[in-house]
C-alpha positions as CSV (number, residue, x, y, z in Angstrom):
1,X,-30.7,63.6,-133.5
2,X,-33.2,63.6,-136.5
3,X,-35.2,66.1,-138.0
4,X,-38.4,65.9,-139.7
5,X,-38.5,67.0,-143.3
6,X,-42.0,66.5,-144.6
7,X,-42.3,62.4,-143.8
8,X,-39.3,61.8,-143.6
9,X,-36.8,62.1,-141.3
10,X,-33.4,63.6,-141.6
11,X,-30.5,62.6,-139.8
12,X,-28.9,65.4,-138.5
13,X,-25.6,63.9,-136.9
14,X,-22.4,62.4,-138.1
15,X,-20.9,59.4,-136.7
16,X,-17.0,59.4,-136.2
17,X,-15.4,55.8,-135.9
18,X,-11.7,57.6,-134.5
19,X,-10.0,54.3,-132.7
20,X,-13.2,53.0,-130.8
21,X,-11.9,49.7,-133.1
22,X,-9.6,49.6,-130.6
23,X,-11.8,49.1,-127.3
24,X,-8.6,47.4,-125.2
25,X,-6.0,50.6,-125.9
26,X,-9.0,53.4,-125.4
27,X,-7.2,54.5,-122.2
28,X,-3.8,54.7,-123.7
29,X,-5.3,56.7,-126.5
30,X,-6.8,59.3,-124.3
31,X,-3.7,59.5,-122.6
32,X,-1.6,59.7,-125.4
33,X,-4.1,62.6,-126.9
34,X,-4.5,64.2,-123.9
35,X,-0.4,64.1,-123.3
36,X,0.2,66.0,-127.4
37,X,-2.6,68.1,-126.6
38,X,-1.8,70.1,-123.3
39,X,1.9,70.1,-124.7
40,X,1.0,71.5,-128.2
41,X,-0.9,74.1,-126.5
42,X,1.5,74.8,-123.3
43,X,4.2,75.0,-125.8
44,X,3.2,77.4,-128.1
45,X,1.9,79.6,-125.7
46,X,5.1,79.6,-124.1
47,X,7.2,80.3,-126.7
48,X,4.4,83.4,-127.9
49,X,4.8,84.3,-124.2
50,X,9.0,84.9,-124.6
51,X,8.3,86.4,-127.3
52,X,6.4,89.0,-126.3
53,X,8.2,89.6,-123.1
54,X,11.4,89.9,-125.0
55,X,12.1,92.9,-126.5
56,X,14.7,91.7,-128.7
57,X,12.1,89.6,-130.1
58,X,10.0,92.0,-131.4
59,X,10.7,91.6,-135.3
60,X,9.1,91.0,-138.0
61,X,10.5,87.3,-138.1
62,X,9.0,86.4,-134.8
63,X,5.9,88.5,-135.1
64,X,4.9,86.0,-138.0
65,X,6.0,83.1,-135.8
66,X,3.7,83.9,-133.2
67,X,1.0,84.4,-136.4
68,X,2.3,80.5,-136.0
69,X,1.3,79.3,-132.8
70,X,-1.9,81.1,-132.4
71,X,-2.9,79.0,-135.6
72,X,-1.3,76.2,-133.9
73,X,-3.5,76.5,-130.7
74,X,-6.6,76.7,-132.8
75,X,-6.0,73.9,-135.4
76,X,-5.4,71.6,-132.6
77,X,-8.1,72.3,-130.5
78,X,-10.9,72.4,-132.9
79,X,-10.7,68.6,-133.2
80,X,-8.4,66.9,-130.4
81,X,-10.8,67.4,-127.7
82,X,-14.0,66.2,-129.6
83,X,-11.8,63.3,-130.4
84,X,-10.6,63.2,-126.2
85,X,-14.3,62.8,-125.6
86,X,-15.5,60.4,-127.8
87,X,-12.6,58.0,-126.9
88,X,-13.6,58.8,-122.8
89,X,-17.0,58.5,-123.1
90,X,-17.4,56.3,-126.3
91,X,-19.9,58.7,-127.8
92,X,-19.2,59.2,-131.4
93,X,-21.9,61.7,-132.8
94,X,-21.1,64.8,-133.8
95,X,-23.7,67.4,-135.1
96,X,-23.5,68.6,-138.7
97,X,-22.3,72.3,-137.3
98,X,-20.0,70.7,-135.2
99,X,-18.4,68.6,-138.1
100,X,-19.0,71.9,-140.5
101,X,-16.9,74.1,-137.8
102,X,-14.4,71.4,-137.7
103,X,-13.7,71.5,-141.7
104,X,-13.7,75.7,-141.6
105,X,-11.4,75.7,-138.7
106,X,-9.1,72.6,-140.2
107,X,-9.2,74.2,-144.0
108,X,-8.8,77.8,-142.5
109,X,-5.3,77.1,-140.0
110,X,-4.1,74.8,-142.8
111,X,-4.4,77.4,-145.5
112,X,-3.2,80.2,-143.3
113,X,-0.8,78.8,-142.0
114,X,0.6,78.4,-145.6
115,X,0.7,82.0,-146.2
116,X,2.5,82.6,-142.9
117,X,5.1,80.0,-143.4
118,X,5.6,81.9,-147.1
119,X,5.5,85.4,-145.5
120,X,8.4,84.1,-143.3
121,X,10.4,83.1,-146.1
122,X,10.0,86.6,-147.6
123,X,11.0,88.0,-144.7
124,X,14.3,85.8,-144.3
125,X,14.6,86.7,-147.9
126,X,15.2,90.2,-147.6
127,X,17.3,90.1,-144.1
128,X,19.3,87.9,-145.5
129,X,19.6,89.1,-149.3
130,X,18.6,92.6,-149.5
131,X,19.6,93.2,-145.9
132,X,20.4,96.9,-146.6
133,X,16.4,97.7,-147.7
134,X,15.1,95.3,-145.5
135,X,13.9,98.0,-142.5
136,X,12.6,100.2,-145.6
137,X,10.9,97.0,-147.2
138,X,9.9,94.8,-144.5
139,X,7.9,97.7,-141.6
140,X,5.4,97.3,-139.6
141,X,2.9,98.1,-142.2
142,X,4.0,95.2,-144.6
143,X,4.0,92.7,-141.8
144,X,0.4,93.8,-140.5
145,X,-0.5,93.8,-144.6
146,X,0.9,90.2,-144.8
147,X,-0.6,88.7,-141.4
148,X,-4.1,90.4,-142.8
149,X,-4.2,89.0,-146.0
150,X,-2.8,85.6,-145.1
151,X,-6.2,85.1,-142.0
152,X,-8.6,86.9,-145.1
153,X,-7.6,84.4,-147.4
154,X,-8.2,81.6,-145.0
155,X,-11.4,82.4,-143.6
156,X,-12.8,83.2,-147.2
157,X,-11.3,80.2,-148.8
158,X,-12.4,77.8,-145.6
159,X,-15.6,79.2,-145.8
160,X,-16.6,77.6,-149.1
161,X,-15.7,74.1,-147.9
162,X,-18.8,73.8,-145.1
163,X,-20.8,76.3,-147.4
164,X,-21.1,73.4,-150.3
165,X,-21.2,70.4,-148.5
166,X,-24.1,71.9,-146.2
167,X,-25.9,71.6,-149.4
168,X,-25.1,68.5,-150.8
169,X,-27.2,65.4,-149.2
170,X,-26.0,62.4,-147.8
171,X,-26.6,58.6,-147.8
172,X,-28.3,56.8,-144.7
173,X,-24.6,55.5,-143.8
174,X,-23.5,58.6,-141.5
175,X,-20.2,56.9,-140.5
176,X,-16.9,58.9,-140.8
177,X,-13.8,56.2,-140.6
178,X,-11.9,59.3,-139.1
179,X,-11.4,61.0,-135.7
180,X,-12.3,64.2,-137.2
181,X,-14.6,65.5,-140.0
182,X,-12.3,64.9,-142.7
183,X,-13.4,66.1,-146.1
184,X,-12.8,62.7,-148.4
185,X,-14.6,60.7,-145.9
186,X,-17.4,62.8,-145.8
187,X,-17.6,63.0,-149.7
188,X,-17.7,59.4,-150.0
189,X,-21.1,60.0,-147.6
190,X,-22.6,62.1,-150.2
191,X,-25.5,61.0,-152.6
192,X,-24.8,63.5,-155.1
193,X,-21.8,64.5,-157.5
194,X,-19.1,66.4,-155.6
195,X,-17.4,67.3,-158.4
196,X,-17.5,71.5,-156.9
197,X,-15.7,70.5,-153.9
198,X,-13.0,68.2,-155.7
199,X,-12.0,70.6,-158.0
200,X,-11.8,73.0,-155.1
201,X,-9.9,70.5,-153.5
202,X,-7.7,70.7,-156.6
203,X,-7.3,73.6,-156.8
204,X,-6.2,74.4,-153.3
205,X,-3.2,71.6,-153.3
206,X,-2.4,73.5,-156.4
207,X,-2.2,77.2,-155.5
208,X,-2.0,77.4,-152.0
209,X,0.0,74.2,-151.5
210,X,2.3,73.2,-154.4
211,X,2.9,77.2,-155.7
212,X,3.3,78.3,-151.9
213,X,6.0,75.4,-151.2
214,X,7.7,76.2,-154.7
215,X,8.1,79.7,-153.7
216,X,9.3,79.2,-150.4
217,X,11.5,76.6,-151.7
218,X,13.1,79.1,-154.5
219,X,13.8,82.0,-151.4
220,X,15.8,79.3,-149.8
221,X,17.8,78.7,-152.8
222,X,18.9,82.3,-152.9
223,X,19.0,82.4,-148.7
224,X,21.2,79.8,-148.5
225,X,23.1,80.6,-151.7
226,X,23.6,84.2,-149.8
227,X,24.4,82.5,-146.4
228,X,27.5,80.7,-148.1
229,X,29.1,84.0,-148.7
230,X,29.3,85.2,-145.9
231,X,33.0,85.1,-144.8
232,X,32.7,85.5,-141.3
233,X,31.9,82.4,-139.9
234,X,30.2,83.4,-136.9
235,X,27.3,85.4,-138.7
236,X,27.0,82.7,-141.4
237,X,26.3,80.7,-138.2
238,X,23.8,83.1,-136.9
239,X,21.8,83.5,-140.3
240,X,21.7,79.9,-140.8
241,X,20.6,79.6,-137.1
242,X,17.5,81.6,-137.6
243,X,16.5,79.8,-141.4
244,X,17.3,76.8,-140.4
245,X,14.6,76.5,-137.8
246,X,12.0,78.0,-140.1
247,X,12.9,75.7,-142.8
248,X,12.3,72.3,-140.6
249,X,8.9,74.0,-139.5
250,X,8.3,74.3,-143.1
251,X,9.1,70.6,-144.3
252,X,7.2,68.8,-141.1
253,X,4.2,70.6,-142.4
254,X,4.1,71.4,-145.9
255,X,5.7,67.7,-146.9
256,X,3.0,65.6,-144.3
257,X,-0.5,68.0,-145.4
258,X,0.1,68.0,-149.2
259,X,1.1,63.9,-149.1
260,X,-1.7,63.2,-146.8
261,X,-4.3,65.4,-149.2
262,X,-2.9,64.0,-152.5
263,X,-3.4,60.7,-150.9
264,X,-5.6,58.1,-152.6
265,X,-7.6,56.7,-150.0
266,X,-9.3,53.2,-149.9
267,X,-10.4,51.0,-147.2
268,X,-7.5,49.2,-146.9
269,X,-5.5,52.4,-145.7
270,X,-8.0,54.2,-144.1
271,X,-6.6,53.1,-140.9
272,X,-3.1,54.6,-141.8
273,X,-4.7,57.6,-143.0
274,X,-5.4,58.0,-139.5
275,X,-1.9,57.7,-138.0
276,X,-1.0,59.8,-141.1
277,X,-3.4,62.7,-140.1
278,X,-2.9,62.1,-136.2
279,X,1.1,63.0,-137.5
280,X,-0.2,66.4,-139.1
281,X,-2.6,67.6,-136.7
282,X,-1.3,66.7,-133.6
283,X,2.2,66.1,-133.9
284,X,3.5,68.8,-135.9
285,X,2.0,71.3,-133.9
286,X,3.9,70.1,-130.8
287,X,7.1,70.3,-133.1
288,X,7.2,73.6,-134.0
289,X,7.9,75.1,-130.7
290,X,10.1,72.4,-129.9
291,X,12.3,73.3,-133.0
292,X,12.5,76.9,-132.3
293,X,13.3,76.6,-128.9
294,X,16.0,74.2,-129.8
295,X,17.6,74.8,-132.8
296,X,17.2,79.0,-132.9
297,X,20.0,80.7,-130.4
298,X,18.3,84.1,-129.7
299,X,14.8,82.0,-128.4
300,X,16.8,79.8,-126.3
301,X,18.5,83.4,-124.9
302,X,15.3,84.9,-124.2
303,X,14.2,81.9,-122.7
304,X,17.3,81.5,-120.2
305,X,17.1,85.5,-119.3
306,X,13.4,85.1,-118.8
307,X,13.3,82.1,-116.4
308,X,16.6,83.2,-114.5
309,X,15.2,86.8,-114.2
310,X,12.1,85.3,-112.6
311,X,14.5,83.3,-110.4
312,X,15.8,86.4,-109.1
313,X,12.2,88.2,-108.7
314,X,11.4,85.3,-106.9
């Protein structure tokens, strides 16, 4: 699609190479896509669906986990099913407000979902340490006041990633050697100085990423420091149980975004950047339910009384 500008005309359309390098696997690819997809989605809706229908569910803990999934659902499906398309139909264009929605809704869940993952830890925090003040401290109010702040801060600080790049202009070479509009690539597109959107690249590692991680990592020093002394070894179980789960959740994502974005990229690895990415966006949603249904006792309760009630309705 091209757009005239005076007399000249302006492409108006990005070009993303995904896998099409691999014409002979396309079909396995759409498969495979198609397969994390409708299970990344099905999955977290299922688990937010116990949760709600659970009253003994209804804490502040699991409030923020289904904070979780809903970001989940919407990081994933802002860019699998334009990539499920392309690789189906073998039409790789993409309009610039399609790529620009792409980077506000990838920067915005990523970011977010940062704060949530932190607000967690501060809530396992003060069960487990301050358990006495935790009702007092952690009430409805502060976990409204955390989930608010945390989407605020997202969708302000995603919004000035398509904001400067929609100003910037780009080379004749519209070719994005991703499956999704991923920032770097695009830079490398640009004709002039990014130097605004790498330092707010910067930046964002930094403060949200590295200070977020650090502080998350710190509460789990004094949670699991607090855990050991419990003498009874059935409640040390429990509280472990419930951190435990939060913690892997925490790893899979904070370890593979900040060593994919930290990343030096270059031609030679572009391909594994790919796989790399494909690991973040795709797979790690998929996880997270996965690892709270498995490894949390009081989800895999709700979800035996839910489906055997049913049983019984039925």
């Amino acid at each position: 699609m091209y757009e005239d500008v005076g007399n000249y005309s302006v492409l108006r359309e990005f070009y993303l190479i995904a896998f099409t390098r691999y014409e002979h696997i396309q079909f396995f690819i759409f498969i495979g896509v198609l397969s994390v997809y409708l299970l990344c989605v099905l999955g977290n809706i299922f688990i937010t669906v116990i949760v709600c229908l659970t009253s003994q569910l209804h804490t502040p803990m699991y409030f923020f986990l289904c904070n979780l999934m809903i970001l989940d659902i919407t990081y994933v499906s802002a860019i699998l099913p334009k990539l499920l398309v392309l690789t189906i139909t073998g039409d790789i264009s993409i309009s610039y407000p399609g790529c620009f929605a792409q980077i506000f809704f990838y920067v915005f869940c990523a970011g977010t979902e940062f704060f949530i993952l932190a607000s967690m830890a501060y809530d396992r925090y003060l069960a487990i340490c301050i358990p006495f003040h935790y009702m007092l401290l952690m009430n409805k109010k502060t976990c409204l006041t955390l989930s608010a702040s945390s989407f605020s801060i997202g969708v302000l600080n995603a919004m000035l990633y398509p904001l400067l790049i929609s100003k910037m202009s780009f080379n004749n070479f519209h070719e994005i050697n991703h499956f999704f509009c991923h920032m770097k690539s695009i830079l490398k597109l640009c004709y002039t100085e990014a130097a605004a959107i790498d330092l707010l690249i910067t930046v964002d590692g930094i403060v949200v990423g590295f200070s977020l991680l650090i502080f998350i990592l710190i509460s789990y020093i004094f949670i699991i420091s607090a855990i050991l002394k419990i003498q009874i070894s059935s409640g040390r179980f429990k509280a472990f149980s419930g951190c435990s789960s939060h913690l892997t959740v925490v790893l899979l994502f904070c370890l593979t975004s900040l060593s994919l974005n930290i990343k030096t990229e270059n031609e030679l690895s572009q391909e594994q950047d790919k796989i790399l990415s494909m690991l973040y966006i795709a797979v790690v949603p998929l996880l997270n339910p996965i690892v709270y249904s498995l490894r949390n006792k009081d989800v895999l309760n709700a979800i035996e009384k839910n489906i055997f009630n049913n049983r019984l309705c039925l």
